[in-house]
N, C-alpha and C positions, 0 to 999 in steps of 0.2 A: 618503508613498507608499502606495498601496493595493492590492492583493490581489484578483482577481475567485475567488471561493470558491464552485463548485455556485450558481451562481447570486449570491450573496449579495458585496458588496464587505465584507472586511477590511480594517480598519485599524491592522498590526500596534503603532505608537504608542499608542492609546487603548485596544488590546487590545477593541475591538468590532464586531462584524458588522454591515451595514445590509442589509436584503433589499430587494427594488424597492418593498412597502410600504410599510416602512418609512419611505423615502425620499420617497414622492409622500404622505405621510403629516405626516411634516417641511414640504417644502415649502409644502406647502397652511398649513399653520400660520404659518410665515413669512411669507407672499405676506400673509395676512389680518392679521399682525401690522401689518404694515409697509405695507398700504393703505390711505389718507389719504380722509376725506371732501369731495369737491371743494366744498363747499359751506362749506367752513370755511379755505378757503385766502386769502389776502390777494391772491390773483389775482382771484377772487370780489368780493372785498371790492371793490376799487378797481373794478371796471367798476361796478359798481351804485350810485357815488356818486360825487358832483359836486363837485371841489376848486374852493372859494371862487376868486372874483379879485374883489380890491379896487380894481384900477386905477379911476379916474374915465373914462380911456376908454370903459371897457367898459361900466361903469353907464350912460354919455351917449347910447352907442351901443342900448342897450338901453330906454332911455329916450325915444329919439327911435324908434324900431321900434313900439313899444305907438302910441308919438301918431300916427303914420302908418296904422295899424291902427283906431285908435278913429276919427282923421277921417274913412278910405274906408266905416267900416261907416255911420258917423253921417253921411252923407253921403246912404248911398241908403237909407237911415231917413226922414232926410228930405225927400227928393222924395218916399217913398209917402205924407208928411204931408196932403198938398191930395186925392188920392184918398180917404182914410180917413177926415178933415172932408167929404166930401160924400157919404158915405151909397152907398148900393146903388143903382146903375143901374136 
């Protein structure tokens, strides 16, 4: 139980006064104790990296995506082939 004293909270237990400095004095000390760098939390951690998947599905899937990607580019690669064997207009 505590004591409002001229200002100042008593704490007949502990036998100590806190004045309102005191107290936002305290606090402030705590808050910065007890504030966590967000950059060092494993919530962090896990968005910015990419949990393996070993299935063969996935590799197959991933694997047919590239080949699909490399035929369309190589594709109109080579139709500009016959323009760029005949020189400047």
């Amino acid at each position: 139980m505590s004591i409002l004293v001229n200002g100042s909270i008593y704490c007949p237990c502990t036998n100590a006064s806190w004045s309102t400095e005191n107290i936002t004095t305290n606090l402030a000390e705590i808050v910065e104790n007890l504030t966590l760098d967000p950059s060092t939390l494993s919530k962090t951690t896990r968005r910015y990296t990419v949990a393996p998947d070993d299935r063969t599905s996935s590799a197959a899937m991933g694997s047919f995506a590239i080949a699909i990607i490399v035929v369309l580019i190589g594709s109109i690669v080579l139709s500009d082939v016959p323009n760029l064997l005949s020189g400047p207009r």
